[in-house]
Each structure stands twice: as structure tokens, then as C-alpha cells.
C-alpha positions in Angstrom: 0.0 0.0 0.0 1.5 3.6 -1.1 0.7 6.8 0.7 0.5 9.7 -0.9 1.3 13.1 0.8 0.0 16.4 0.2 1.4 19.4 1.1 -0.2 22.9 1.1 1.0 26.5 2.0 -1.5 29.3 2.4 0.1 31.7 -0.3 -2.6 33.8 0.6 -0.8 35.6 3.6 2.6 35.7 1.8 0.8 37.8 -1.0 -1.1 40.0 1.8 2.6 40.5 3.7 4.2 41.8 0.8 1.4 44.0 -0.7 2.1 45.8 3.3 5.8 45.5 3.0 5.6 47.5 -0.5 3.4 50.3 1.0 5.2 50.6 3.7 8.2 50.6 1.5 6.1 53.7 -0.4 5.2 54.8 2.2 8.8 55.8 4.0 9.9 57.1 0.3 10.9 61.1 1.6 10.6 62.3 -1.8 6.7 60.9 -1.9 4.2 62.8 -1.9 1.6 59.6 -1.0 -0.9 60.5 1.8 0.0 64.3 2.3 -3.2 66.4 2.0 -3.5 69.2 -0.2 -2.9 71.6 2.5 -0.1 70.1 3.1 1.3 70.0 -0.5 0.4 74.3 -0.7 2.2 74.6 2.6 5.1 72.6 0.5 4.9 74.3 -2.4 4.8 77.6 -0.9 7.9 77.2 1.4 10.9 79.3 1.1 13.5 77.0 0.4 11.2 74.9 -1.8 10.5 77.8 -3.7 14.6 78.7 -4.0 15.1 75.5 -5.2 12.0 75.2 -8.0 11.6 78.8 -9.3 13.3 77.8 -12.5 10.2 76.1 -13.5 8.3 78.4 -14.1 8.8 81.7 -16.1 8.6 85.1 -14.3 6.5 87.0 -16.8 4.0 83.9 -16.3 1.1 84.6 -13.7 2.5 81.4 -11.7 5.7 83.6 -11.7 4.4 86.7 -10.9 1.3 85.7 -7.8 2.2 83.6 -5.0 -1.7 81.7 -5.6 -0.8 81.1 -9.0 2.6 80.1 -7.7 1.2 77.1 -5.1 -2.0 76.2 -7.4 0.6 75.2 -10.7 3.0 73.9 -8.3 0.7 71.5 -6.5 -0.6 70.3 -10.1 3.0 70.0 -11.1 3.6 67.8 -7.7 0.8 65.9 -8.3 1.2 64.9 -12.0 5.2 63.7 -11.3 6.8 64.5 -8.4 10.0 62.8 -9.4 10.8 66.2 -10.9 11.4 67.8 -7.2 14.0 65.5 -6.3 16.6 68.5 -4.4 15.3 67.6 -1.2 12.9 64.9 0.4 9.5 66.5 -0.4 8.2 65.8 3.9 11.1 68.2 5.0 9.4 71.0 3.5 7.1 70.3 5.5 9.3 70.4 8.9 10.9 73.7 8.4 7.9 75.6 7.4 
């Protein structure tokens, strides 16, 4: 008489771990801007140093160049569309020194 063995892992909770592990992983990216507000991307946008660092993007004569609205409104958009541009310092430390 033979046996025959079966063995069987619950992949389930593997694929559940991991899916955390990557957001996490996201999650402590500093140049992310996943799960900040919009309040908190004006208040990024509209830092000093932020603004010393990203004014080239945008022309003076524009109105984004000449209002400080204008300024955090296309900013934000920018931010929002790909923020791998603003790469000169983690995006959160704006936040700190505000």
C-alpha cells in the first residue's frame, strides 16, 4: 500500500505581507508625496526653500511667476502629476521647516 502526501502553504498571507511590505516601503519614500493632504502640498509648495530650489520652472512673466496663488496652485498640479521632478530635497522636510 503507497501513501500519498500532500502538502499545502496558504500563499494567501505571503501575498497580503508583501502588498504591506511595499506600501510601507512607499510609504517611507521622503521624496513621496503619497498621503499628504492638499494643505499640506500648498504649505510645501509655498515654502521658502522649496520655492529657492523650484523657481526655474516656471517663467517670471507667467502669472504662476508673478502671484504667489498662481505660484502654489501650478506647483501642486506639477507635484501631483510627477513629483519625481522635485527631487533636491525629500518633499516631507518642507514640510518640517515651514
Amino acid at each position: 500500500m503507497s501513501e500519498i502526501v500532500f502538502s499545502f502553504e496558504d500563499s494567501s498571507q505571503a501575498k497580503v505581507e508583501a502588498k504591506q511590505s511595499k506600501a510601507l516601503k512607499s510609504d517611507l519614500n521622503p521624496f513621496s508625496i503619497k498621503g499628504l493632504s492638499d494643505a499640506q502640498l500648498k504649505r510645501i509648495v509655498l515654502n521658502k526653500e522649496f520655492i529657492a530650489n523650484y523657481n526655474h520652472l516656471v517663467s517670471s512673466t507667467s502669472l504662476a511667476g508673478q502671484n504667489e496663488a498662481e505660484w502654489a496652485i501650478e506647483m501642486v498640479k506639477r507635484l501631483k502629476t510627477d513629483s519625481s521632478v522635485f527631487n533636491k530635497c525629500p518633499i516631507r522636510d518642507y514640510l518640517e521647516y515651514t
